[in-house]
N, C-alpha and C positions, 0 to 999 in steps of 0.2 A: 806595745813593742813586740813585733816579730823577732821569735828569735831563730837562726838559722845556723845549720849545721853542715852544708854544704860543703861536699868535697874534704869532710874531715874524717875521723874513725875514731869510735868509743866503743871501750870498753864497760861490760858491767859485770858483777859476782853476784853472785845469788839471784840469776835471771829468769829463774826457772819460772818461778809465782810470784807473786805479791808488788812490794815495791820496787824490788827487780824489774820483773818483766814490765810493768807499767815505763820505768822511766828506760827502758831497753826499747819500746816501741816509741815512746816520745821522743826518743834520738833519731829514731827509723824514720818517723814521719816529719821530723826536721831536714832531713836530708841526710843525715849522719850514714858511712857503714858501721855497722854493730855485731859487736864479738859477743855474744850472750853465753855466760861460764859459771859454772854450778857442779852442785854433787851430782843433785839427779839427770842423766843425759837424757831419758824418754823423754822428759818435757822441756827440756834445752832445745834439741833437735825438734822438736812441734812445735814453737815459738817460732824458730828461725824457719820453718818452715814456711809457716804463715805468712810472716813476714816477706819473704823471698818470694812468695805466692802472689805478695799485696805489691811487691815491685821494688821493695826494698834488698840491698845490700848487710845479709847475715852471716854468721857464722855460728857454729854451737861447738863449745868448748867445753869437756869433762875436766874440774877440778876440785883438788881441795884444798882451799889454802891454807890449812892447817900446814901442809906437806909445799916446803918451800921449792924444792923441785918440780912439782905437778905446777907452783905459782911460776916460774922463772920458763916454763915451756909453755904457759898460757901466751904468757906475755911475748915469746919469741913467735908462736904462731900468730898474735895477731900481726907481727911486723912482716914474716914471710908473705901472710897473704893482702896483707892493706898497704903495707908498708910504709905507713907511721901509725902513731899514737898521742891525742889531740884532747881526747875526755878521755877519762877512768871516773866511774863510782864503784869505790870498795864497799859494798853493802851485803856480801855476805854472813849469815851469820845465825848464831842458837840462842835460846833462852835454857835455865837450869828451871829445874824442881823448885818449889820452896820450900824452903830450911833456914832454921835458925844457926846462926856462926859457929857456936857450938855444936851442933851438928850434921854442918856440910861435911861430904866427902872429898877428900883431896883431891880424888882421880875426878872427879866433877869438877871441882875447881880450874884443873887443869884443863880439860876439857874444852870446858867454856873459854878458856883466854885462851888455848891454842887456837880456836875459828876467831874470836870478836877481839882478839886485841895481838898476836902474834901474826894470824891470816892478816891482817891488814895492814902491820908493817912487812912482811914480806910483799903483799903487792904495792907498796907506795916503792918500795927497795926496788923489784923490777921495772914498772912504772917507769922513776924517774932518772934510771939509768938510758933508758931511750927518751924521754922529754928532756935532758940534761944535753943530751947529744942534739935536739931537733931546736933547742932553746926556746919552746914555749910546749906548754900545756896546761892543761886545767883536774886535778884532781877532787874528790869530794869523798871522803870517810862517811859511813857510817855510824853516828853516836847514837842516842836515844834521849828521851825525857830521865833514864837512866843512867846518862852523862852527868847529870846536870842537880839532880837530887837523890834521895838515899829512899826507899821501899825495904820492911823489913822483908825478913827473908828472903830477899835477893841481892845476897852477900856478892855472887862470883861473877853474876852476872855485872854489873852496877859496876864494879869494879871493874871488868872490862871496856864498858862504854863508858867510865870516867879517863881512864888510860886513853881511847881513842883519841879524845881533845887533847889529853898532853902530846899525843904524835903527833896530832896536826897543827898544832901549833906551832912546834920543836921546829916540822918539816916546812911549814910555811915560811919562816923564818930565813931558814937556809937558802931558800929557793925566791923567793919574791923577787929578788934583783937580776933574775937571770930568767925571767919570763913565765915563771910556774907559779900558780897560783890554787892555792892547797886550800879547801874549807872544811867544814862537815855541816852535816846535819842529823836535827836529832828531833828525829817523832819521836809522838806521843801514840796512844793506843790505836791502832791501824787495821782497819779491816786486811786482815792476811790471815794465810795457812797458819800462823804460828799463833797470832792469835784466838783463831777459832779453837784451836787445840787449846789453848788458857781458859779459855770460856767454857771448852767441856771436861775440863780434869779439875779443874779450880774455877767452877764456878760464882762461888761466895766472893772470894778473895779480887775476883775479876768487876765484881757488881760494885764491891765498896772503891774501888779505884773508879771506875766507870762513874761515879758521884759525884767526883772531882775532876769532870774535866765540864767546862763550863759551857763549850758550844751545846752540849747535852747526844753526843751521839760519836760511833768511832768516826776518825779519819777515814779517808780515800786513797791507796795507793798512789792515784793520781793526784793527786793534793802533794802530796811528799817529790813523786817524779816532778811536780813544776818545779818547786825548789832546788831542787837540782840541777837540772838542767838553766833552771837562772844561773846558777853559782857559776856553772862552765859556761857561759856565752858572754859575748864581751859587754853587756849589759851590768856586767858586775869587774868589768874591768878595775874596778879600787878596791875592793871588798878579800882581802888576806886573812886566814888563819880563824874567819869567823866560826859560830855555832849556830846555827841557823835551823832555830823552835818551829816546829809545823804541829802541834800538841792541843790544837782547840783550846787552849788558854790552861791548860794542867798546872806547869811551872809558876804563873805568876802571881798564887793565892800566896 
């Protein structure tokens, strides 16, 4: 099954590297226009650049959806210049330190659910005030393998990608009947920037996880971007409020 994104316009957060940008070119070379939106602009703007280069319809957008105003000006820029909004993946997002409960810091705690679990209801909030108005779109959250089971020492983080599924579900709910259809998804260990950083500060801790996941090796960006981009194509036209594992088999020991 082709799936095709023609004459539509998606949005993505965290576009700059990794899962982002993967599933930001896989909308591009579907046909899609693509809003690619992030902290870091140098590599937002060389994304879309490329892309624009390759014949695609881009945009590069400075955000942080921690800051719900930076989120609510994203979202008005892509309607100025596309003038709708059709896909959104909110997949921006951080990892903390490891630390034990007893010893996480507040302001980290905060931290961390201001990008991976307030960033993401701010943009489903903007999002769906213009998919509300257009009466169809297709959203996809960001969870993780961190959704879905407990890791010690990843008190703030796990907590935030557990919360993501309560949103998406909440929001799925609300919306199903009025044409929007809300998923997420939740890798597992991914070859990305943020990973690679796990692997050189926390070595050890990265090896004994890396054990358990049973294909025997990381994820592919692109492995994650297909699921995605399934969820928003009408390929999954029944499929609401799901969580959708791309994990090499991690969760189902």
């Amino acid at each position: 099954m082709r799936m095709s994104f023609e004459n539509q316009v998606a949005l993505v957060t965290g576009a700059g590297s990794g899962i982002g940008l993967a599933t930001a070119k896989g909308f591009a070379e579907a046909g899609a226009s693509v809003v690619l939106a992030g902290h870091h602009e140098e590599s937002l703007r060389a994304a879309a650049k490329d892309l624009i280069d390759a014949g695609h319809k881009a945009l590069a957008v400075r955000c942080d959806v921690a800051d719900e105003h930076q989120v609510a000006a994203m979202v008005e820029q892509t309607i100025s210049t596309f003038g709708r909004l059709d896909a959104a993946f909110n997949n921006a997002g951080v990892q903390s330190p490891i630390a034990e409960t007893a010893d996480a810091s507040g302001d980290e705690f905060d931290r961390v659910n201001a990008i991976n679990l307030r960033g993401i209801w701010s943009c489903m909030k903007y999002e769906l005030i213009q998919m509300r108005k257009q009466g169809s779109g297709a959203i996809v959250n960001t969870s993780s393998l961190g959704g879905l089971v407990g890791i010690a020492g990843r008190g703030a983080y796990h907590a935030s990608k557990h919360g993501v599924l309560g949103l998406t579900k909440t929001a799925a709910l609300e919306y199903a009947s009025r044409g929007i259809r809300i998923n997420a998804v939740c890798p597992g260990i991914i070859d990305t920037p943020m990973v690679s950083g796990m692997l050189t500060s926390e070595p050890e801790a990265m090896k004994e996880l890396l054990k358990e996941v049973p294909i025997g090796r990381l994820g592919r960006p692109e492995e994650v971007a297909s699921a995605v981009l399934w969820l928003c194509s009408q390929g999954a036209s029944f499929v609401i409020g799901h969580a959708l594992v791309v994990d090499g088999g991690y969760t189902i020991h």
